[in-house]
HTML snippet that shows the backbone in 3Dmol.js (N, CA, C, O; Angstrom):
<script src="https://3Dmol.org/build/3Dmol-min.js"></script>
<div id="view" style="width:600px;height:400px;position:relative"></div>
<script>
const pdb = `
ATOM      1  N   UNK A   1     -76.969  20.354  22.093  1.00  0.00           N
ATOM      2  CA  UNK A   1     -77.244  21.583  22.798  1.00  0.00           C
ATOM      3  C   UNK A   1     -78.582  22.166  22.336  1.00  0.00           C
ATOM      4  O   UNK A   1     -79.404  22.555  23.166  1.00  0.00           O
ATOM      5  N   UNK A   2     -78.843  22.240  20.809  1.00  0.00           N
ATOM      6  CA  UNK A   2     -79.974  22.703  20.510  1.00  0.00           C
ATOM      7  C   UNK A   2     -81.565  21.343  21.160  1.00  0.00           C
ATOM      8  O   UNK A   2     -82.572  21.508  21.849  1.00  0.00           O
ATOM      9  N   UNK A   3     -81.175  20.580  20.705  1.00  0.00           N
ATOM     10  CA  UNK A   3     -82.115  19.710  21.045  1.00  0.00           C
ATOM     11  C   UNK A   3     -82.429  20.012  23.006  1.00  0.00           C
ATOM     12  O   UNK A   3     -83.582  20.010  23.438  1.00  0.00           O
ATOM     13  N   UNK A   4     -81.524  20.183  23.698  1.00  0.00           N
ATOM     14  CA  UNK A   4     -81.811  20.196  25.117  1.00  0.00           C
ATOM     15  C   UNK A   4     -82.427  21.793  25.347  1.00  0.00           C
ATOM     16  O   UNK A   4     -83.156  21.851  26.338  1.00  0.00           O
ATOM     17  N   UNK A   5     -82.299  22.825  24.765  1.00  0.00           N
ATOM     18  CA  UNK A   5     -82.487  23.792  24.680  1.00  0.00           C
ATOM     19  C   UNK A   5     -83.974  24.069  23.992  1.00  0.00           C
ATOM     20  O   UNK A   5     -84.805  24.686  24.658  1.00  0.00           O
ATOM     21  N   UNK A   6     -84.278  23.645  22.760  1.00  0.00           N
ATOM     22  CA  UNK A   6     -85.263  24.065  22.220  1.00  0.00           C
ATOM     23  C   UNK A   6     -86.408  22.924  22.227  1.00  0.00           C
ATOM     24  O   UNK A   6     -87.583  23.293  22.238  1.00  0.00           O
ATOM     25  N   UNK A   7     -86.125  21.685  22.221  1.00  0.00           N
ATOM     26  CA  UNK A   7     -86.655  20.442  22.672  1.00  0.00           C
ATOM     27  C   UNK A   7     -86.457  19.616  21.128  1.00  0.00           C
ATOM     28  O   UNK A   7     -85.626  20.171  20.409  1.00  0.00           O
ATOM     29  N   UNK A   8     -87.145  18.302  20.502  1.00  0.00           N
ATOM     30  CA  UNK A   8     -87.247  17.947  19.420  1.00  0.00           C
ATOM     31  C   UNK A   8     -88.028  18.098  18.618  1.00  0.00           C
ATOM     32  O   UNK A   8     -88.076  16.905  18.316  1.00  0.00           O
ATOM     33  N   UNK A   9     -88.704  18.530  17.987  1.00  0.00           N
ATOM     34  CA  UNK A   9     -90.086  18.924  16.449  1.00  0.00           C
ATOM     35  C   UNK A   9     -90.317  17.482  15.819  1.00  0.00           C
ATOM     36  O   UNK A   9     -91.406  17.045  15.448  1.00  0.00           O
ATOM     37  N   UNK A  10     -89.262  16.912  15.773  1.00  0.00           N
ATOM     38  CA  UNK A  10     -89.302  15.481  14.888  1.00  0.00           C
ATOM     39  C   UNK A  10     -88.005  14.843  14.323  1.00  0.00           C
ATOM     40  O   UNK A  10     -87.039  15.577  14.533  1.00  0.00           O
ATOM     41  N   UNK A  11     -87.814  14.141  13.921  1.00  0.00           N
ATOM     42  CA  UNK A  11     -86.723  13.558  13.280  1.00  0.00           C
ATOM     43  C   UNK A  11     -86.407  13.063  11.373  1.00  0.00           C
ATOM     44  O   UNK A  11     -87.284  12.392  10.828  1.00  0.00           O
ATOM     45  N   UNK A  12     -85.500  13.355  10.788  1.00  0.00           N
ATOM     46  CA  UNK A  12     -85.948  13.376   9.440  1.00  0.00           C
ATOM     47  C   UNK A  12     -84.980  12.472   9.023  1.00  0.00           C
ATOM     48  O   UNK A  12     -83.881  12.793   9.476  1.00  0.00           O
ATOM     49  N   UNK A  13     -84.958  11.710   8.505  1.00  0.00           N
ATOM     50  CA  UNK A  13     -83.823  10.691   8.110  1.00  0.00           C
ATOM     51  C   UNK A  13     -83.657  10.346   6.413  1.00  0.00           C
ATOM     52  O   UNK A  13     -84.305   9.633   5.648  1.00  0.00           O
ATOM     53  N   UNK A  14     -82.298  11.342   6.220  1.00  0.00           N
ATOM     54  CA  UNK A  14     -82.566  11.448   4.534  1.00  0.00           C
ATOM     55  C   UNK A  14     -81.270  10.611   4.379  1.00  0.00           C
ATOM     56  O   UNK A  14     -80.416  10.239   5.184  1.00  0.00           O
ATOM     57  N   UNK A  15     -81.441  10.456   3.048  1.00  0.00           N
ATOM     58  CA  UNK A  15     -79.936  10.538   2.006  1.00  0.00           C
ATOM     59  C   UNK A  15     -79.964  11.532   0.875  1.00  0.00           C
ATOM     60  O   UNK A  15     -80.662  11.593  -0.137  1.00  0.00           O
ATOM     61  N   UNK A  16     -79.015  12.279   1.338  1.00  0.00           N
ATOM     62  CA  UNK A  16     -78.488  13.468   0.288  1.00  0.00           C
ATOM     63  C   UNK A  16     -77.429  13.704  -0.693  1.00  0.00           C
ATOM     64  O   UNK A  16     -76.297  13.935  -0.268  1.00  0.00           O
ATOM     65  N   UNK A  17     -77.646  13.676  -1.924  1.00  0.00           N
ATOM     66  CA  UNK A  17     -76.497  13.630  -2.801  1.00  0.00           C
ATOM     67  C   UNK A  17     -76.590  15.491  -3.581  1.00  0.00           C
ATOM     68  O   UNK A  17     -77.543  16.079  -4.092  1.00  0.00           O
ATOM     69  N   UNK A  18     -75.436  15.844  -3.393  1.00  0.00           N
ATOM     70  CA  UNK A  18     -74.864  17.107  -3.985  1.00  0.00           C
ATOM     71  C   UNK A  18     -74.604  17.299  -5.376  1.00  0.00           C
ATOM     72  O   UNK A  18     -73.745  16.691  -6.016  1.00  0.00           O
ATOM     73  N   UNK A  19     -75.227  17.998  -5.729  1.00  0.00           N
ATOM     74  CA  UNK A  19     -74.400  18.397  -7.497  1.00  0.00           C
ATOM     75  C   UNK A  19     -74.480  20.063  -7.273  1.00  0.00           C
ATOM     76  O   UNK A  19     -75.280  20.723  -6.610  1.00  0.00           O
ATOM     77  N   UNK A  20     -73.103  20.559  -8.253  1.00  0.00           N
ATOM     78  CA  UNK A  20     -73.040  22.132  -8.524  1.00  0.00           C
ATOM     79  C   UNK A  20     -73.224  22.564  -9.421  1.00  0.00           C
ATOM     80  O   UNK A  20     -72.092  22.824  -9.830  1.00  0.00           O
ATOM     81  N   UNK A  21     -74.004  22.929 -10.244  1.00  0.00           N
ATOM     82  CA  UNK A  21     -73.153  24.166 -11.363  1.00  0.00           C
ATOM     83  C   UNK A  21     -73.932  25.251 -11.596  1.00  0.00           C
ATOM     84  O   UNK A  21     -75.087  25.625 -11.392  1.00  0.00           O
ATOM     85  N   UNK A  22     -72.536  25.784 -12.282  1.00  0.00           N
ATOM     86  CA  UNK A  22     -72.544  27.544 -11.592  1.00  0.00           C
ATOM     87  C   UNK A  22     -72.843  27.235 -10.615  1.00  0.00           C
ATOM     88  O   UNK A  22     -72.378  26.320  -9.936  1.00  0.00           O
ATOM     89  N   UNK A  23     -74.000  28.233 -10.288  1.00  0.00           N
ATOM     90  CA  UNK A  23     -74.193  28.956  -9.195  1.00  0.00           C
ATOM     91  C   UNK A  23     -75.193  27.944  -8.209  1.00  0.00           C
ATOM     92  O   UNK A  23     -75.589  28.329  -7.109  1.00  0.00           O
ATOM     93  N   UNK A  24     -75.408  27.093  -8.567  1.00  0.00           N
ATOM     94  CA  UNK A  24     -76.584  26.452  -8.641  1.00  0.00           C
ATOM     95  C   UNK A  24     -76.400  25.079  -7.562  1.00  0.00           C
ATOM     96  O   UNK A  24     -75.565  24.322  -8.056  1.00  0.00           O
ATOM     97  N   UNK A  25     -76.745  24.734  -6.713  1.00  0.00           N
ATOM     98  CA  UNK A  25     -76.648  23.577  -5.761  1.00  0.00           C
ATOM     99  C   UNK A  25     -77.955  22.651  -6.098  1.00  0.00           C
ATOM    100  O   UNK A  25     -79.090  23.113  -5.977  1.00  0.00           O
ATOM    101  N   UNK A  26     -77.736  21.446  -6.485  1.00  0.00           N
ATOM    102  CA  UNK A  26     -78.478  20.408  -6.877  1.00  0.00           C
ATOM    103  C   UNK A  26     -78.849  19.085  -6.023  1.00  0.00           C
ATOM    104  O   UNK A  26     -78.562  17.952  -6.410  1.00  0.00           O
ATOM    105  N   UNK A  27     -79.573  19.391  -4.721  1.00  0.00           N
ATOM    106  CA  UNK A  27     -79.913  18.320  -3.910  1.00  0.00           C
ATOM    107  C   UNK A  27     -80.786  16.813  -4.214  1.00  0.00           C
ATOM    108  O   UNK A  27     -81.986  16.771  -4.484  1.00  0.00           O
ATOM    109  N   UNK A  28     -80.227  16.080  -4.143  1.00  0.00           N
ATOM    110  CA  UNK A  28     -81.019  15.054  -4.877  1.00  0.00           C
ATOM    111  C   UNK A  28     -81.322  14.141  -3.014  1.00  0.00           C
ATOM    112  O   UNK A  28     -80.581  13.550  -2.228  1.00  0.00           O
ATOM    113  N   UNK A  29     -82.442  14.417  -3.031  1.00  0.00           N
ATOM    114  CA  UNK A  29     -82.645  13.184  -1.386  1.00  0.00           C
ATOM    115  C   UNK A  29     -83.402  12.020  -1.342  1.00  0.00           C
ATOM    116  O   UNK A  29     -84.292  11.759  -2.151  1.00  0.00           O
ATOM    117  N   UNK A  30     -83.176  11.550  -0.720  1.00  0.00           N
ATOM    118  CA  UNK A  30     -84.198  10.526  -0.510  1.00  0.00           C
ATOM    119  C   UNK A  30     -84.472  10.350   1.385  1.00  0.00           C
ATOM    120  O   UNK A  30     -83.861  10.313   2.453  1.00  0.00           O
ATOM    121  N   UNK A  31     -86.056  10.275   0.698  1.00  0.00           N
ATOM    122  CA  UNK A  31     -86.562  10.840   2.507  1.00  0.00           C
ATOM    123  C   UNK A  31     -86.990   9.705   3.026  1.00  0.00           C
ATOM    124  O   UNK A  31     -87.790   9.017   2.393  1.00  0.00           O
ATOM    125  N   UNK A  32     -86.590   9.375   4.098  1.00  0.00           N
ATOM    126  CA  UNK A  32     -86.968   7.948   4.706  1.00  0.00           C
ATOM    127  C   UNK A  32     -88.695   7.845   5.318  1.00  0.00           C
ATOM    128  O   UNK A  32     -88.937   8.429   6.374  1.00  0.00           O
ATOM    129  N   UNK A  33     -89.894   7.043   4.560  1.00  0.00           N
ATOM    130  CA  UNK A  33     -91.385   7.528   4.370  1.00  0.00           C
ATOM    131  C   UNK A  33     -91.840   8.330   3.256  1.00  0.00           C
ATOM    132  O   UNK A  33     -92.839   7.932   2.657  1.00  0.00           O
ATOM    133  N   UNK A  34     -91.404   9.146   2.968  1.00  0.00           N
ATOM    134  CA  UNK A  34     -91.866   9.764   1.724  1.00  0.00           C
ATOM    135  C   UNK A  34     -91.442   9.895   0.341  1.00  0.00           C
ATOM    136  O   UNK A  34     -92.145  10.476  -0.486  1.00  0.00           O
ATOM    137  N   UNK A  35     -90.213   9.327   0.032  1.00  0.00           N
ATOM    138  CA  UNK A  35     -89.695   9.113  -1.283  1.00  0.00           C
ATOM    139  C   UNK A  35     -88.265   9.899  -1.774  1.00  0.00           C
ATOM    140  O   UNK A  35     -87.194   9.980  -1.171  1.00  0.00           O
ATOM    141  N   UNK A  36     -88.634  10.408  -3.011  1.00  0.00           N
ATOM    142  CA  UNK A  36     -87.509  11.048  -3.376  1.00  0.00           C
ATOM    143  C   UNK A  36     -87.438  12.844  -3.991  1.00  0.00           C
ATOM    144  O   UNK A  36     -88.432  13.014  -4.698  1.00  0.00           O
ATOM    145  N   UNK A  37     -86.939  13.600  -3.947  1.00  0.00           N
ATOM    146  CA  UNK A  37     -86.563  15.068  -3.277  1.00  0.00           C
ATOM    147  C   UNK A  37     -86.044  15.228  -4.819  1.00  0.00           C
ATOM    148  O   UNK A  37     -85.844  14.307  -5.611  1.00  0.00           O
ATOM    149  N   UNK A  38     -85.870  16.675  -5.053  1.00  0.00           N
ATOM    150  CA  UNK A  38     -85.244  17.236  -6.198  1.00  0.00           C
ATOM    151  C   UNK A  38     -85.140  18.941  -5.119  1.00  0.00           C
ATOM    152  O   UNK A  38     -86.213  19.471  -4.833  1.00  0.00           O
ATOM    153  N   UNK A  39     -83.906  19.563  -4.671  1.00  0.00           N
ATOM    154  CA  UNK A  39     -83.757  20.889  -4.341  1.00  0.00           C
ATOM    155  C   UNK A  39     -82.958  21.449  -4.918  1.00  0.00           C
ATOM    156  O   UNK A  39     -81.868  20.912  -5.118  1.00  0.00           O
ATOM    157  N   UNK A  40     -83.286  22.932  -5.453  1.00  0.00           N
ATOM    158  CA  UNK A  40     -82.445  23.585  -5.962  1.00  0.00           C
ATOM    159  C   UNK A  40     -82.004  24.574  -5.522  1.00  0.00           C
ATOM    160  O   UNK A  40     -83.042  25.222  -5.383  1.00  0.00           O
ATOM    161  N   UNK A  41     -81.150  25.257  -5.157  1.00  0.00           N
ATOM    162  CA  UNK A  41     -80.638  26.569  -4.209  1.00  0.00           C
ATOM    163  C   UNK A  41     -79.713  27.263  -5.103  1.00  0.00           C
ATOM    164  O   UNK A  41     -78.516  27.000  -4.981  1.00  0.00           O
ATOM    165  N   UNK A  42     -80.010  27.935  -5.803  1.00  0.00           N
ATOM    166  CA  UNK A  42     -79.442  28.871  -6.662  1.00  0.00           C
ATOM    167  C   UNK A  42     -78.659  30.313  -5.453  1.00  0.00           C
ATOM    168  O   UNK A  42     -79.318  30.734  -4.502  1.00  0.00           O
ATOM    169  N   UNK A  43     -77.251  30.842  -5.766  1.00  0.00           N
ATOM    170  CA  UNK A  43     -76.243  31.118  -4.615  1.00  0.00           C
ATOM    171  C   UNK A  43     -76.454  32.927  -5.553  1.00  0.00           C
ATOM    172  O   UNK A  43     -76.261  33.171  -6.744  1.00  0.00           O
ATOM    173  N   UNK A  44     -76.882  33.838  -4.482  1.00  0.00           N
ATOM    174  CA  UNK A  44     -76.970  35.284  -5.498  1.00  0.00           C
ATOM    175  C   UNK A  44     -75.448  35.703  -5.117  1.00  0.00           C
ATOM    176  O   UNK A  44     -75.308  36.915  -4.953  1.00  0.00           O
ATOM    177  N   UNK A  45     -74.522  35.073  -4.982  1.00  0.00           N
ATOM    178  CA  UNK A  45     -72.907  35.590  -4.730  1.00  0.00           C
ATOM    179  C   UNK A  45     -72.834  35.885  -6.002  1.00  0.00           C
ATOM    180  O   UNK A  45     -73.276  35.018  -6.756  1.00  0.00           O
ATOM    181  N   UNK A  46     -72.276  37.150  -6.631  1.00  0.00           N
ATOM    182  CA  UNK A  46     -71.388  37.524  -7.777  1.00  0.00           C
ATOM    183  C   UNK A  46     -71.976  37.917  -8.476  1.00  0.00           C
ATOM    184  O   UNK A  46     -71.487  38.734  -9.256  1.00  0.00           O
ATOM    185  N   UNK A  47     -73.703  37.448  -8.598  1.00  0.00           N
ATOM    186  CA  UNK A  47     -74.485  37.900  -9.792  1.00  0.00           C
ATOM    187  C   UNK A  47     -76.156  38.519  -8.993  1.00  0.00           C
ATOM    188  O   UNK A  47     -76.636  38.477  -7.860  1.00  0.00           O
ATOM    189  N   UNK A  48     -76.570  39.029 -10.260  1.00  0.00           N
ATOM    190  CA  UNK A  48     -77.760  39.843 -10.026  1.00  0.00           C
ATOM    191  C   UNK A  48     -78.702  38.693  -9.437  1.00  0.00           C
ATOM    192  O   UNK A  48     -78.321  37.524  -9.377  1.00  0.00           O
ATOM    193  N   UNK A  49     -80.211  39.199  -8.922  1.00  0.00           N
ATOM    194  CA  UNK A  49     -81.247  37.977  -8.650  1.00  0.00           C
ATOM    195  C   UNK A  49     -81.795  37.730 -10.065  1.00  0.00           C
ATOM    196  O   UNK A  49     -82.258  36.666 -10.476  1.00  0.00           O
ATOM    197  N   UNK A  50     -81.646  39.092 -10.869  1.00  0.00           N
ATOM    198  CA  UNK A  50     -82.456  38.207 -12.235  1.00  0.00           C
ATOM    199  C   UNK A  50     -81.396  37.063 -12.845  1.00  0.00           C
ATOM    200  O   UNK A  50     -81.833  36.033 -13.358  1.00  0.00           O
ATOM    201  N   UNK A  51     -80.319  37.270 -12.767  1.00  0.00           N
ATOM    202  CA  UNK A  51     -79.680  36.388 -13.866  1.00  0.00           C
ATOM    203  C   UNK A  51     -79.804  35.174 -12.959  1.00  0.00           C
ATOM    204  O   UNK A  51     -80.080  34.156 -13.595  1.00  0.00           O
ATOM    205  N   UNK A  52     -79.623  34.932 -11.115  1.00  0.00           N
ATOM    206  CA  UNK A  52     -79.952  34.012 -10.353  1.00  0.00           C
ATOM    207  C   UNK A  52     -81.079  33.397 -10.523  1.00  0.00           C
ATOM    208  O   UNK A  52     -81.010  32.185 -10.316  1.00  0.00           O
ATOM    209  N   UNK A  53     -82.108  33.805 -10.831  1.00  0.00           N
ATOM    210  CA  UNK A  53     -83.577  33.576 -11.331  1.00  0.00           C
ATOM    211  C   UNK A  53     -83.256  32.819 -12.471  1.00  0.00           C
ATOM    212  O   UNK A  53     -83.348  31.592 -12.450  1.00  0.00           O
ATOM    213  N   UNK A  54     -82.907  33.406 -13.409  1.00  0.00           N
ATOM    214  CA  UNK A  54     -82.959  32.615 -15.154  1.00  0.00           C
ATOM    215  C   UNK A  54     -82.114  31.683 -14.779  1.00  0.00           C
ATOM    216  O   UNK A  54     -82.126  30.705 -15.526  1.00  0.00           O
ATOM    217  N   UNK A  55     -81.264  31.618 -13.749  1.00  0.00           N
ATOM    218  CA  UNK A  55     -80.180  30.179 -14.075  1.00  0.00           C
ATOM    219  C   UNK A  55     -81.651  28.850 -13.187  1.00  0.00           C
ATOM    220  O   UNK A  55     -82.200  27.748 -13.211  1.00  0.00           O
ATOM    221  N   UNK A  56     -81.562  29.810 -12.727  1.00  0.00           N
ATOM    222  CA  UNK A  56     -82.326  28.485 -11.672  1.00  0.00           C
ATOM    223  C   UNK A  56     -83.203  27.985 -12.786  1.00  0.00           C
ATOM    224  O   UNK A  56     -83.160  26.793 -13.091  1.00  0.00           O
ATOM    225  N   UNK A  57     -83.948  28.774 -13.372  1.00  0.00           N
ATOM    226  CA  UNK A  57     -85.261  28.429 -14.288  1.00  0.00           C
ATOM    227  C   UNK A  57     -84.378  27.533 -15.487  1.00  0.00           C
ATOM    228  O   UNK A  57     -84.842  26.495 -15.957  1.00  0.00           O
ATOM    229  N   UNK A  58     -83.324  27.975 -15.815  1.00  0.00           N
ATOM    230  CA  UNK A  58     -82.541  27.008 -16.983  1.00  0.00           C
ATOM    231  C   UNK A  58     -82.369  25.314 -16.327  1.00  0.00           C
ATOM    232  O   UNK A  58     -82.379  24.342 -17.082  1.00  0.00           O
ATOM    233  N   UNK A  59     -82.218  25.195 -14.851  1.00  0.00           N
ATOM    234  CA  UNK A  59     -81.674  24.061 -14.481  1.00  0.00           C
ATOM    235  C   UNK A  59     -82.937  23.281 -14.164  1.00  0.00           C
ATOM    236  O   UNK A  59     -83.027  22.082 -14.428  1.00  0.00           O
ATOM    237  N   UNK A  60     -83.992  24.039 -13.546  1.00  0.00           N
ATOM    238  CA  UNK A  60     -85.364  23.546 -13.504  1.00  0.00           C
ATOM    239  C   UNK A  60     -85.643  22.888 -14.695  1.00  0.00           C
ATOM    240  O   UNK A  60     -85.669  21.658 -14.754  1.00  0.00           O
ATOM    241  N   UNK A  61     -85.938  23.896 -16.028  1.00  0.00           N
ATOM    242  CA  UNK A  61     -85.550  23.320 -17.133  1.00  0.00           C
ATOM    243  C   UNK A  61     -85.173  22.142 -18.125  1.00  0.00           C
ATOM    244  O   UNK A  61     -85.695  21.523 -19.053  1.00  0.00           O
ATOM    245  N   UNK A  62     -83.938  22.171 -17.396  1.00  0.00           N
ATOM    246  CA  UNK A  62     -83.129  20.637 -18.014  1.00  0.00           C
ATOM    247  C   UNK A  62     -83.226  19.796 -17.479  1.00  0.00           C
ATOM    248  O   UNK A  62     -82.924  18.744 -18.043  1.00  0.00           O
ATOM    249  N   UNK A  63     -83.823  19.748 -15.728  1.00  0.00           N
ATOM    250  CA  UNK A  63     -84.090  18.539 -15.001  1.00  0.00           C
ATOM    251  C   UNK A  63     -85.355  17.888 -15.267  1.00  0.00           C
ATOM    252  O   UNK A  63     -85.623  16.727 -14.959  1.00  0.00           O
ATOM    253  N   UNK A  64     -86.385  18.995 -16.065  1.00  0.00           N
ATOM    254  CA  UNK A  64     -87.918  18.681 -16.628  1.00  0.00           C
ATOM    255  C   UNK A  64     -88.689  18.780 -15.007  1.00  0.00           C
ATOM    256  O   UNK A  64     -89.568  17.953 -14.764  1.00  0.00           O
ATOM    257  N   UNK A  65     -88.450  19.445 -14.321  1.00  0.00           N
ATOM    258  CA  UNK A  65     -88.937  19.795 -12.893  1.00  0.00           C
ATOM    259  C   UNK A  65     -89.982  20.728 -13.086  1.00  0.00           C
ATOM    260  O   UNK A  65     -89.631  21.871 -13.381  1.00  0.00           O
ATOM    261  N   UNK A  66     -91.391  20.449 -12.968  1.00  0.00           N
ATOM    262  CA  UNK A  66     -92.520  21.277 -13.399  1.00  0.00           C
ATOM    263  C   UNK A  66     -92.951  22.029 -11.878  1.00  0.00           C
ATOM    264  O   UNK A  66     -92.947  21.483 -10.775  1.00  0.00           O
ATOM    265  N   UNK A  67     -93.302  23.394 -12.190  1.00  0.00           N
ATOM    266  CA  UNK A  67     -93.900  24.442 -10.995  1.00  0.00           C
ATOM    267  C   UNK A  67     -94.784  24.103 -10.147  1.00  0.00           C
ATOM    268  O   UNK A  67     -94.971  24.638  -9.054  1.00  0.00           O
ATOM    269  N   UNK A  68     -95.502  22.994 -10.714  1.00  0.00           N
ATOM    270  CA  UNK A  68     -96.662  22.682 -10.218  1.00  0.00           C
ATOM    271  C   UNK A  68     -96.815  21.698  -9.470  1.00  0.00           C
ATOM    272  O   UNK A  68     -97.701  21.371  -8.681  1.00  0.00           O
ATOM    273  N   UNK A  69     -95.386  21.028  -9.953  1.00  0.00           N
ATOM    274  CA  UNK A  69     -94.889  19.928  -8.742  1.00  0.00           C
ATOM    275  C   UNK A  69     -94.348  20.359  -7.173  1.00  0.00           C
ATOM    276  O   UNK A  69     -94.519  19.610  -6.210  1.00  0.00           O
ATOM    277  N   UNK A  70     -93.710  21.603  -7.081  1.00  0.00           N
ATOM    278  CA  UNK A  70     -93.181  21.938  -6.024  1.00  0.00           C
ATOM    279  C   UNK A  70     -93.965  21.958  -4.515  1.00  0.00           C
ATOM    280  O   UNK A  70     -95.188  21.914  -4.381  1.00  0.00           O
ATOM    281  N   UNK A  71     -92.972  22.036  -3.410  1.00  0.00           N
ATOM    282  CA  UNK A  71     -93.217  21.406  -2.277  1.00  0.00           C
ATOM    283  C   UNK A  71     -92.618  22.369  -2.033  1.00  0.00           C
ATOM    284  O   UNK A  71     -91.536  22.669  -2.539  1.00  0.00           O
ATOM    285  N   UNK A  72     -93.503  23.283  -0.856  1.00  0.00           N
ATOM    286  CA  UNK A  72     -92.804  24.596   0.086  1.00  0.00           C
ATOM    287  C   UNK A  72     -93.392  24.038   1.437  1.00  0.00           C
ATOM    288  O   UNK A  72     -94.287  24.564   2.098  1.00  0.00           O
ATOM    289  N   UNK A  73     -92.765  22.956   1.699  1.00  0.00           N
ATOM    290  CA  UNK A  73     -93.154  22.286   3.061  1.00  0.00           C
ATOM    291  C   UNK A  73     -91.999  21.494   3.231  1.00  0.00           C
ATOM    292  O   UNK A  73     -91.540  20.766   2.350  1.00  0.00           O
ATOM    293  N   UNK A  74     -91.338  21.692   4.823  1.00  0.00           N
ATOM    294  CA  UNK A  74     -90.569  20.933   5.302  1.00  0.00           C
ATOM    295  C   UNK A  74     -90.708  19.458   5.646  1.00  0.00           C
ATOM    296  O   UNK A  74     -91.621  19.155   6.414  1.00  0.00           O
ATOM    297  N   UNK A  75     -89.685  18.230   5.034  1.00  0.00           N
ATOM    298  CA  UNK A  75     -89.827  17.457   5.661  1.00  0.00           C
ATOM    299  C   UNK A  75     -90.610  16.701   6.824  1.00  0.00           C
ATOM    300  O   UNK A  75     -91.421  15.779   6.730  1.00  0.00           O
ATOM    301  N   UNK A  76     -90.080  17.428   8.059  1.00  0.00           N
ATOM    302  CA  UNK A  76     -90.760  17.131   9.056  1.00  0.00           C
ATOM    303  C   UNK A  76     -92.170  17.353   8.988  1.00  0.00           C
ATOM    304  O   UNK A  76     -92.959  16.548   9.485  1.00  0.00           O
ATOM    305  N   UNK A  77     -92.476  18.224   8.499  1.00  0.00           N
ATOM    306  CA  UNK A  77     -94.082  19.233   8.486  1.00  0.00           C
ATOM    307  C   UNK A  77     -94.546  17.677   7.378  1.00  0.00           C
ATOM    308  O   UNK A  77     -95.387  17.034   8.007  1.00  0.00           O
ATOM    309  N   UNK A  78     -94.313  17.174   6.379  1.00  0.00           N
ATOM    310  CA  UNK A  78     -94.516  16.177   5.453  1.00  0.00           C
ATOM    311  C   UNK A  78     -94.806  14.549   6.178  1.00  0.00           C
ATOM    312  O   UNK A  78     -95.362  13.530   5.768  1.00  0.00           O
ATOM    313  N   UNK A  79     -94.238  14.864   7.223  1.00  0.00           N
ATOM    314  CA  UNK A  79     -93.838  13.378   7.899  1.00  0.00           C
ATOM    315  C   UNK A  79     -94.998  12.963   8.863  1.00  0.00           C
ATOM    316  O   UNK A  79     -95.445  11.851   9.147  1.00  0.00           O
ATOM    317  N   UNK A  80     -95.395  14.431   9.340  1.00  0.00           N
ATOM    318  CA  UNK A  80     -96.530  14.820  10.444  1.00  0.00           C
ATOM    319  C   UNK A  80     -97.743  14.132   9.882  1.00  0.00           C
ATOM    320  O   UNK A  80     -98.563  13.328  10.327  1.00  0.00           O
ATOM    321  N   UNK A  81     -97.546  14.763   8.713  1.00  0.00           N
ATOM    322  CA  UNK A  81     -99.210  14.765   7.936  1.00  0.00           C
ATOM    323  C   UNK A  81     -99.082  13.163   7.648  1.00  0.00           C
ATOM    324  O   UNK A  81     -99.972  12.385   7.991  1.00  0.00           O
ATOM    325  N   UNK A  82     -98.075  12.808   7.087  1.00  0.00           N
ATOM    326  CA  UNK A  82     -98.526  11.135   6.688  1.00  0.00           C
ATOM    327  C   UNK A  82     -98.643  10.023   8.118  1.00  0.00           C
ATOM    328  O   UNK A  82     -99.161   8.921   7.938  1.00  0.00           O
ATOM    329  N   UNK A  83     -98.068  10.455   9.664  1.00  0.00           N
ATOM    330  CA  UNK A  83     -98.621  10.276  10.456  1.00  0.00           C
ATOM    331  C   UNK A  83    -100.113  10.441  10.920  1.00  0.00           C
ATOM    332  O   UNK A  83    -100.425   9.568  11.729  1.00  0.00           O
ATOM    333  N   UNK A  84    -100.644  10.910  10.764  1.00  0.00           N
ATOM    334  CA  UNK A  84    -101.914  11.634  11.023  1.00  0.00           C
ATOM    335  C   UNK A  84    -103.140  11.131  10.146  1.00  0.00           C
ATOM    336  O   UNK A  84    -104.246  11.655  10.273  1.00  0.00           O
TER     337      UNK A  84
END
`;
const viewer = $3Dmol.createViewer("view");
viewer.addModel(pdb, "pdb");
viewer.setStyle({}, {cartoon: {color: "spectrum"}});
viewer.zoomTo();
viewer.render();
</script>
């Protein structure tokens, strides 16, 4: 329905593996063309954003996931460019 409605942008073809704790959702992907993914989605249910903040930064942390590595670009938007 959405696709006939809004049309297609692109297609993204992952494998996604889940981990939890606490609060914390641990996406591990692998993107079909571009490699492999580390997401973290820290959940502000129950607790403040600072203590949501410090958990995230604890799990960043222990995964050795550096700031400077991060990717604020979608998939698709990723897929474009290595087309191009």
């Amino acid at each position: 329905v959405l696709r006939y409605a809004l049309g297609e942008g692109g297609r993204v073809r992952k494998r996604r593996r889940l981990y939890l704790f606490e609060h914390t959702r641990i996406h591990l992907d692998e993107v079909e063309g571009l490699g492999s993914f580390v997401e973290l989605e820290t959940v502000l249910s129950g607790q403040s954003e600072a203590d949501a903040r410090a958990e995230l930064e604890r799990v960043a942390d222990a995964l050795g996931l550096e700031a400077e590595e991060q990717v604020a670009t979608a998939y698709v938007d990723l897929l474009d460019r290595e087309r191009s």
